[in-house]
C-alpha positions as CSV (number, residue, x, y, z in Angstrom):
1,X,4.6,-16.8,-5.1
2,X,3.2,-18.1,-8.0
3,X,0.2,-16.9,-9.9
4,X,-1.2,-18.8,-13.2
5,X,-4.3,-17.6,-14.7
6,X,-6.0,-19.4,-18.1
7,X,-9.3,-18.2,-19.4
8,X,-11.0,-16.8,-22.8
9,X,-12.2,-13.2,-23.4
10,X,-14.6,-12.2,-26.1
11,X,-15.7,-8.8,-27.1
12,X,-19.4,-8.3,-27.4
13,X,-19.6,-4.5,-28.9
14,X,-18.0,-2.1,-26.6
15,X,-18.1,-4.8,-23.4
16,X,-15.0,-7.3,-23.0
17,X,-16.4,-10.8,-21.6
18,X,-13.7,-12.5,-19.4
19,X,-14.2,-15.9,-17.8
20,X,-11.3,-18.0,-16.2
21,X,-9.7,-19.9,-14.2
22,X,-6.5,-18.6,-11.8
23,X,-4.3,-21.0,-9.4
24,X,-2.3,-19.3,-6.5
25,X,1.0,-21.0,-4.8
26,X,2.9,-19.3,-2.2
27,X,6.2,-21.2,-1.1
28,X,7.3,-21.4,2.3
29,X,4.7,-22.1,4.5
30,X,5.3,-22.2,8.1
31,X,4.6,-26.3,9.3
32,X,1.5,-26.9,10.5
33,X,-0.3,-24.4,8.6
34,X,-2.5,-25.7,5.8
35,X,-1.3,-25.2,2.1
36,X,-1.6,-21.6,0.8
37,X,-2.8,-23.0,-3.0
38,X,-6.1,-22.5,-4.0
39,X,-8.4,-21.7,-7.0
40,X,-10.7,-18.9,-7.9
41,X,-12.9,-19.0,-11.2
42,X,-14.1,-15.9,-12.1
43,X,-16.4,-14.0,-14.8
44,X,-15.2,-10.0,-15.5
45,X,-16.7,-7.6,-18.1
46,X,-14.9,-4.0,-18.8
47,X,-15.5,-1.5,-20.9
48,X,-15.0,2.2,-21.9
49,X,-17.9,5.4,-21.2
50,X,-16.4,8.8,-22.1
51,X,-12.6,7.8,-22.0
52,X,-13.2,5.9,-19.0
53,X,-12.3,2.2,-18.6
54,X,-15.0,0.2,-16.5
55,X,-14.6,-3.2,-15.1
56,X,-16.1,-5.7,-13.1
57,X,-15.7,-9.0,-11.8
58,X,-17.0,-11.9,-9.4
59,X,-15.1,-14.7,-8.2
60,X,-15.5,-17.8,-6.2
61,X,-13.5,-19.9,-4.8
62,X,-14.5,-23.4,-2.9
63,X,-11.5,-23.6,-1.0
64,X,-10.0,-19.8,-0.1
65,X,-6.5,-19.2,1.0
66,X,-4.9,-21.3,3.7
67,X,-8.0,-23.8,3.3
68,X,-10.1,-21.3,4.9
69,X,-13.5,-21.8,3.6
70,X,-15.9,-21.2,0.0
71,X,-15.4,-16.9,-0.4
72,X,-16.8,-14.4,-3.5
73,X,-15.3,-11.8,-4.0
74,X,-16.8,-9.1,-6.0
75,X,-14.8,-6.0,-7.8
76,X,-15.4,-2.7,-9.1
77,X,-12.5,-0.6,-10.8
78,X,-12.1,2.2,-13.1
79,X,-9.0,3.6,-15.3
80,X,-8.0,6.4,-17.4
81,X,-5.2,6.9,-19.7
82,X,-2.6,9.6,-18.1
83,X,0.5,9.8,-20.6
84,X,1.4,7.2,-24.0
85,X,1.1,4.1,-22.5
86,X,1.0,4.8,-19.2
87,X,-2.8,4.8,-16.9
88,X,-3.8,5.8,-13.7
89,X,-6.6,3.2,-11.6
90,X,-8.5,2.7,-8.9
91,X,-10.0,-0.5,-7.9
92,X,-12.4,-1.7,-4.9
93,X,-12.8,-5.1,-3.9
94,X,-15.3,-7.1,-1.3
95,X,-14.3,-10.9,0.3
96,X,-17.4,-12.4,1.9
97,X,-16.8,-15.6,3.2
98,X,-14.5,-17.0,6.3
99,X,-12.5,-13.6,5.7
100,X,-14.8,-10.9,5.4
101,X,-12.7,-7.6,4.2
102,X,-12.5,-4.7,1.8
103,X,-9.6,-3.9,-0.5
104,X,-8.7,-0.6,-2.2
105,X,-6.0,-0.3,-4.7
106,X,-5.0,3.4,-6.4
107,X,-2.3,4.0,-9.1
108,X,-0.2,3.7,-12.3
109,X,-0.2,0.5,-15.2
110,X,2.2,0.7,-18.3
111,X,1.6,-1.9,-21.5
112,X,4.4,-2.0,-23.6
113,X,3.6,-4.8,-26.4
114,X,3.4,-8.0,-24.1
115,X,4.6,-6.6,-20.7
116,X,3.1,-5.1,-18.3
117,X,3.8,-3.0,-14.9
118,X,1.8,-1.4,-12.6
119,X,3.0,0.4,-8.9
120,X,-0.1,1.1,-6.7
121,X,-0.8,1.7,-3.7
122,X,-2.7,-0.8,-1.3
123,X,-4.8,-1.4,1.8
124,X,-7.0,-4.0,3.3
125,X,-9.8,-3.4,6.3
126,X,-11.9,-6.5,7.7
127,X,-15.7,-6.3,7.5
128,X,-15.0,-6.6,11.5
129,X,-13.1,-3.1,12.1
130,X,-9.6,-5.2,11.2
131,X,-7.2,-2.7,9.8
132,X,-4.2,-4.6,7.3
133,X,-2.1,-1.5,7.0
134,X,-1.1,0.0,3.6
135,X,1.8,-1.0,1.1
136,X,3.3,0.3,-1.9
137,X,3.3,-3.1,-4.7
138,X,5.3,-3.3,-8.1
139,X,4.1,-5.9,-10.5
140,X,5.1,-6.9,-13.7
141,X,3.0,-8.9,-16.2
142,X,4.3,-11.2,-19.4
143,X,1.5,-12.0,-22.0
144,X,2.5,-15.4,-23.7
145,X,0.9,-16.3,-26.7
């Protein structure tokens, strides 16, 4: 997979302004099934209240994965630093639109300089009673510029 995001951010007093543009590839696509790139704009804003980060975000998307149909998703998360560099999240996210389902997302991110790594745990339910299963992810992040 291949995941390319471009954007600005501004700070406005305590409350980070994010707005952007992010284009998803996956390789390998089975034939026959429709392409699985597609573009999301989204707007974010994140902050801190009593050692607590905030965020927030909408997206939209005209397209969806797999060529599914126009989706928002909307996003609430909140993080706290646990040890140096290291911080413990949680995140909630809503799709409405062809796919209706909920996402949850629970544990640790590490920033060192330019990099980045998180390991979390994951799970996805439709809006419909569909249950996705849970998964353990790794991710790691390289700011350029």
């Amino acid at each position: 997979d291949v995941i390319g995001t471009v954007g600005v951010r501004e700070a406005i007093g305590p409350v980070a302004l994010d707005m952007g543009v992010t284009g998803y590839h996956y390789f390998g696509e089975p034939d026959g099934t429709p392409s699985g790139d597609w573009t999301e704009y989204h707007v974010a804003a994140s902050g801190k209240m009593v050692g607590v980060g905030l965020s927030g975000a909408v997206k939209y998307t005209p397209d969806g994965i797999f060529k599914t149909g126009e989706a928002w998703r909307f996003e609430a998360g909140a993080s706290r630093q646990a040890y140096g560099p290291i911080s413990a999240f949680a995140q909630l996210g809503v799709n409405v639109g062809p796919l209706d389902y909920r996402d949850y997302r629970a544990g640790l991110h590490a920033e060192f300089r330019k990099v980045t790594a998180e390991v979390y745990y994951s799970t996805t339910d439709g809006l419909d009673g569909f249950d996705a299963g849970g998964r353990i992810v790794a991710a790691i992040g390289v700011q350029i510029g």
